[in-house]
N, C-alpha and C positions, 0 to 999 in steps of 0.2 A: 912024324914030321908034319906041322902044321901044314894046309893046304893055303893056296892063294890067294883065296876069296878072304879067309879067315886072316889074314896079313895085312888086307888092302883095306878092311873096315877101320883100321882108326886113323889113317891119312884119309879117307871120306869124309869122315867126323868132320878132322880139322880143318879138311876143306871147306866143309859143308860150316862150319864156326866162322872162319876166315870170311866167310862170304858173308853170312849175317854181319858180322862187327863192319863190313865194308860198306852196305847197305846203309844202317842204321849212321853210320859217318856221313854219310852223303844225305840221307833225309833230314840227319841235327842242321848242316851246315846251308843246308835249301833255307832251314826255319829261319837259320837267323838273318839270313842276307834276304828274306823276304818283310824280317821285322824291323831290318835297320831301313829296307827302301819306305815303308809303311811309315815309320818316324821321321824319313826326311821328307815325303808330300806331304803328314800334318802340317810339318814345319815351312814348307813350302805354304801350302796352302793360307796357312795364318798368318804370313808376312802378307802376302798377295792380301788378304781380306782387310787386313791393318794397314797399308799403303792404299786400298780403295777407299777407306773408311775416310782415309786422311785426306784426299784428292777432294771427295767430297763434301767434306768439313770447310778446306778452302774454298770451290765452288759457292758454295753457301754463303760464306762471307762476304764472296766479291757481289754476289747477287743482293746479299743481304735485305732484309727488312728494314722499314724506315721507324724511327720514332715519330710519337705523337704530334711535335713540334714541327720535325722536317715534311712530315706527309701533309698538317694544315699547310704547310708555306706551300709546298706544290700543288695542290689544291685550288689557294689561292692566286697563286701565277697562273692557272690556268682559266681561272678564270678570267682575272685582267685580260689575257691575250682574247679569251674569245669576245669581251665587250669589244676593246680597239676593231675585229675582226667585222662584228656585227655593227659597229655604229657607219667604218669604211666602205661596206656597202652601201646603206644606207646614206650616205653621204655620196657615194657615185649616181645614184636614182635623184635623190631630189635635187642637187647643188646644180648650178648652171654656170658657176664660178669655178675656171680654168685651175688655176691655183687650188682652191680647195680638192677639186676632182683629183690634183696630182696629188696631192698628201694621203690623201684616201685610199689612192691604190697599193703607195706605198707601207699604208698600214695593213690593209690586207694582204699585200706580199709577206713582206715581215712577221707580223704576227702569226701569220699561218706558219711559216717555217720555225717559230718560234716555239710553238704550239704541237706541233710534230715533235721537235727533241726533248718536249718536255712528256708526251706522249710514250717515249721511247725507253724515258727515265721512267714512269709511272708502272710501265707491262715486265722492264727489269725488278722493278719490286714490289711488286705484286700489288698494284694502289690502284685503285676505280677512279679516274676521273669526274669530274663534272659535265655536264652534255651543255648546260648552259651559264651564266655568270648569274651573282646573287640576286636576291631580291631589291636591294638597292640601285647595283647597278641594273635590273631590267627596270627599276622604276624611273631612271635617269634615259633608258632608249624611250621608252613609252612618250614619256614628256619632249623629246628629242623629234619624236614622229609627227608628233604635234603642227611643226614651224616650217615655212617655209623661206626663199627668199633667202634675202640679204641677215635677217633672220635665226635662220637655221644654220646659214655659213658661219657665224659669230659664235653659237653657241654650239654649233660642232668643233670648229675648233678650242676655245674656251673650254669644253666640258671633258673629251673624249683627248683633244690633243696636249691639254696643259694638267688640267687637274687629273683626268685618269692618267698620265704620265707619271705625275707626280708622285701618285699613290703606288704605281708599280716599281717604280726607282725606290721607293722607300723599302716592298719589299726583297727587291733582287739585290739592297744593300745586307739587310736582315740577314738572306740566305745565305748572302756573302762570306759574313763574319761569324753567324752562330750556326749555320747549318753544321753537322755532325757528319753527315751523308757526304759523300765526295763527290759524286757524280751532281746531287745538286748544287754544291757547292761550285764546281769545275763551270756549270751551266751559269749560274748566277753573275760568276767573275765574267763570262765570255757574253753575256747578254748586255751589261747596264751600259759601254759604251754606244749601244745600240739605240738602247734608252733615250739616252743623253742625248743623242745625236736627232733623234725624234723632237726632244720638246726644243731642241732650239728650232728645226724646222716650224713648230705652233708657233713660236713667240714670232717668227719672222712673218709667218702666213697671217699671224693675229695683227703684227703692224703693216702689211701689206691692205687687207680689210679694212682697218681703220682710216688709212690713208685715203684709199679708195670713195669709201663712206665721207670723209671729208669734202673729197675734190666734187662730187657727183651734189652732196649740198652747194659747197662753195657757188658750182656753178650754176644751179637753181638760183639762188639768190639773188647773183647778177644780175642772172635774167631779166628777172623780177624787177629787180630795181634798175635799172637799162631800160624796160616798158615803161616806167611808171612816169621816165622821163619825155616818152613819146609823147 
């Protein structure tokens, strides 16, 4: 009669089988639920880097770089503003005339604020401004520093208040219509009634001066001729 020991060795086995094939189930099934998680963080991951990419890409555009065309016009607006800026001081030190000293101020107000937004737009797109205005026009303050008197008031407003007006309305029409850029564009529309509004102040201050200039002869002459009668 077989002994017990000798009975009990092949249910051991199959335990001892049973238990492997239980094992090796459970380490297949770890592998794949760690391969499925591993392919959905790629998949994760790469949407996340492809919506940052994209985020970016917008970024960029709003920020954008300017073309050749739009970066001279800003440029050149910046400089105009800082002639008006430089001449309006200049005109508060030497002018003695009430009137003039008021346009004056008002140009240095303005154009500094002016000159800020444009400032604003330049460092959005990465543009170097100018620190002062061209050669022309600094040859136009020089000769401007020149004059004094009744003088200086004539050819400050005439130069700084009509013709450099003139010149900047011409561009902030330009930027208007051809600029590409929108932010200068947006700047150009919101500036030229500003403009406008300026040179009619010069033509008024220019017929005030003249008038002035008239009545201050006119009444020399009387004088004059009123003595001659004595």
């Amino acid at each position: 009669m077989p002994n017990q020991t000798t009975q009990s060795r092949p249910l051991v086995a199959m335990l001892g089988f049973v238990s492997i094939a239980c094992l090796m189930f459970t380490l297949h099934a770890q592998s794949q639920e760690s391969s499925q998680s591993g392919s959905q963080t790629k998949q994760s991951t790469g949407k996340s880097t492809s919506a940052g990419a994209s985020s970016m890409g917008t970024e960029m555009r709003s920020s954008g770089k300017l073309n050749s065309a739009d970066e001279k016009l800003l440029k050149e607006l910046a400089q105009a503003n800082l002639t008006e800026i430089n001449a309006g001081k200049m005109a508060e030190q030497k002018s003695d005339n009430a009137e003039v000293k008021t346009f004056a101020q008002k140009m240095i107000t303005d154009h500094s604020k002016s000159l800020d937004e444009l400032k604003q737009i330049a460092q959005a797109k990465g543009v170097s401004l100018p620190s002062e205005p061209d050669s022309k026009q600094l040859a136009m303050e020089k000769n401007l520093s020149t004059l004094s008197g009744a003088q200086f008031d004539r050819q400050y407003i005439d130069q700084s208040g009509r013709r450099a007006h003139r010149d900047t309305h011409r561009l902030l029409q330009r930027a208007s219509s051809r600029a590409e850029d929108a932010d200068l564009k947006a700047y150009a529309s919101k500036t030229l009634p500003t403009v406008e509004s300026h040179q009619q102040l010069a033509t008024d201050a220019r017929k005030e001066l003249k008038s002035t200039s008239e009545g201050k002869s006119g009444t020399g002459t009387t004088e004059k001729s009123g003595g001659s009668y004595k």
